[in-house]
N, C-alpha and C positions, 0 to 999 in steps of 0.2 A: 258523625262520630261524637258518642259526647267524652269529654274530657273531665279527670280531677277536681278539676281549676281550671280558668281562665286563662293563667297564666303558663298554663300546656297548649293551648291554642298554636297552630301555625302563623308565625308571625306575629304573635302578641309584645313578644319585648322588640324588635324590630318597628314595628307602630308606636309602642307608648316613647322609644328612647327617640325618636322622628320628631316627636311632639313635643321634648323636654317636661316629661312626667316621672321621668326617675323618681322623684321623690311620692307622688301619689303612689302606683303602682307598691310601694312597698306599705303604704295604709297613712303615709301622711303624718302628723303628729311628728313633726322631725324634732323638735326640741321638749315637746314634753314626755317625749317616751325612752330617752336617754335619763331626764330629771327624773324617775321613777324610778327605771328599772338598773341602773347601773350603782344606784349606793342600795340594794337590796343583793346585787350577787356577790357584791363584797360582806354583807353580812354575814351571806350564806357561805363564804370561803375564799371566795378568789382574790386572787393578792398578786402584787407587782414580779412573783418570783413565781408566776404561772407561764405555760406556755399555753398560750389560749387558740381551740379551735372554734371560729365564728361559723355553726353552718346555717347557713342560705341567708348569710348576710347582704343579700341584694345590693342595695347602694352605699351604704355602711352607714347606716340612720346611727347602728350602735358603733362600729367598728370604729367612726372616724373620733371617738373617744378612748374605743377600749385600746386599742392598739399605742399610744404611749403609756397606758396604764399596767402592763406585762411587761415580763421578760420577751414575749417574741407572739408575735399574731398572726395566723394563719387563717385563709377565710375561702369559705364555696358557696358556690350558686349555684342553679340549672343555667344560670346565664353570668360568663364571665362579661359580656358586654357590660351588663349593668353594675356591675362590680366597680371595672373600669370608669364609667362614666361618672360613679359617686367619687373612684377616688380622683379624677381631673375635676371635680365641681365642687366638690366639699372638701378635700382636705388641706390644712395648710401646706407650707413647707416643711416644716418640721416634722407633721405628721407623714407626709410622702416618706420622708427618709427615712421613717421610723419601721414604714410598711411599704417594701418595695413590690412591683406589681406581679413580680415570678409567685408574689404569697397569694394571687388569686385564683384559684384554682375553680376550674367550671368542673359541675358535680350533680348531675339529677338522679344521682342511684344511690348515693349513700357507700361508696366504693372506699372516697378518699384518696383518690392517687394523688401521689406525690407530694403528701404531708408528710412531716419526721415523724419519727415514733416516741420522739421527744415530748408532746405534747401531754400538760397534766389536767385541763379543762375544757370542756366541752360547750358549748351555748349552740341550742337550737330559739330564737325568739319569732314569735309568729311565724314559722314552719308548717308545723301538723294541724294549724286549724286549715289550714290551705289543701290537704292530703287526708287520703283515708288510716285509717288505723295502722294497716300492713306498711305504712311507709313509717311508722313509728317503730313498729317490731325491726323493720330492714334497717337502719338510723342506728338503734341503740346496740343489736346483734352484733354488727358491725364496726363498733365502736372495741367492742374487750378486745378480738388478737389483735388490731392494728396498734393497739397505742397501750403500751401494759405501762406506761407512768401516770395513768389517769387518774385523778384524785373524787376529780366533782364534773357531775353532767347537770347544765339546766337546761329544762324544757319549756314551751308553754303550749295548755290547751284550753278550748272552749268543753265543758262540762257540761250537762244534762243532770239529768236526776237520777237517781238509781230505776231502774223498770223502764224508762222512757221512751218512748218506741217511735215519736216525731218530732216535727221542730220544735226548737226552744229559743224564747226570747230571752238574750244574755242581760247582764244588770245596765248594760251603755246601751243597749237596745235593739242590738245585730240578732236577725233570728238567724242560728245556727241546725243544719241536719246531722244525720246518723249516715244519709246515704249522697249527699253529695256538698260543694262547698256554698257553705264555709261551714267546715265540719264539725264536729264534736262525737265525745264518747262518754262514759259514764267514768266515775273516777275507780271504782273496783277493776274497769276494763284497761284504764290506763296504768294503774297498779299490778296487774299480772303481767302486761306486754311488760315492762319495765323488769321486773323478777324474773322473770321466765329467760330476758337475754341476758340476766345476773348484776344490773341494777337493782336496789330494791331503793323504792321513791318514796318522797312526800309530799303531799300537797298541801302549799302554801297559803296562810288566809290574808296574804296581801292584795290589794287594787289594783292588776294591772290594766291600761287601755283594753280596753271594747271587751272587759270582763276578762280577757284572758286568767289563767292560772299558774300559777309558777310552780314547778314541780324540781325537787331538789333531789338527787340523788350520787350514791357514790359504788364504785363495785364492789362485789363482795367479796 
């Protein structure tokens, strides 16, 4: 059966969490991809008076930051284990208190159960290079009736060229596909999924790791 990802495999986070690879499994780069990407979504809006949804915050490479930086953190994964493990291994105390563990919600459809509806921002970061297209469409569709205080959604993707019809060597040097991981779409493609579920998005010309793209967007 071939899968998404890897990380759909039978028993794939039960293996890497056995091994104590929490932190590879989510791409590594534990301290330089906080130093990046967390003083650019404040640029872009998000502020201590947020109610922040982290989805597929894996280990909390970002969470174990963003979560004193909000009003209230809420976070999903396909895999609550690894959630769990980042927050017994990486957070302080004070960051525990700040995120108790009822905030980790296991989530591989894009559903959302048992977030508030309180929530005003959204972060998906290295999600959709991992998933095809449709799980971007399923993510953001999914995002307007659940949570009508949403201000700001960030995303990140690996991009192609307009026309591009196979792999493409990103600018850190990951060749990414169209038809399987580590994915990519063109950014017109990622621009209509985005509009279409009443996002309308931008795409950022900041640096982020392994080329990703930061895409900014708010409802309409």
């Amino acid at each position: 059966m071939t899968h998404p990802s890897p990380y759909a495999a039978p028993g794939f986070y039960d293996d890497a969490l056995r091994k104590g690879r929490h932190r590879d499994i989510v791409g590594g780069r534990w301290d330089e991809t906080p130093r990046i990407v967390l003083p650019l979504l404040a640029q872009h809006g998000l502020s201590e008076t947020d109610h922040l949804l982290d989805i597929g915050a894996g280990a909390l490479r970002l969470g174990r930051h963003l979560a004193p930086m909000v009003t209230e953190y809420w976070a999903t994964d396909a895999s609550r284990a690894l959630m769990l493990k980042g927050w017994e291994t990486e957070l302080d105390e004070a960051t525990r208190k700040r995120l108790p563990q009822d905030h980790l919600i296991e989530d591989a459809t894009f559903a959302y159960p048992q977030i508030p509806d309180s929530i005003t921002a959204a972060l998906a970061f290295a999600v959709f290079t991992h998933l095809p297209a449709r799980s971007l469409h399923d993510a953001l569709t999914n995002l307007r009736p659940r949570f009508p205080h949403l201000r700001h959604v960030f995303f990140t993707l690996f991009l192609c060229p307009e026309g591009h019809t196979g792999p493409h060597r990103q600018k850190d040097g990951v060749v990414t596909h169209p038809d399987r991981f580590p994915w990519h779409m063109t950014e017109t493609q990622a621009l209509t999924i985005a509009e279409t579920a009443g996002f309308p998005a931008t795409a950022q010309p900041h640096r982020l790791p392994r080329g990703q793209i930061l895409f900014t967007a708010q409802p309409l």
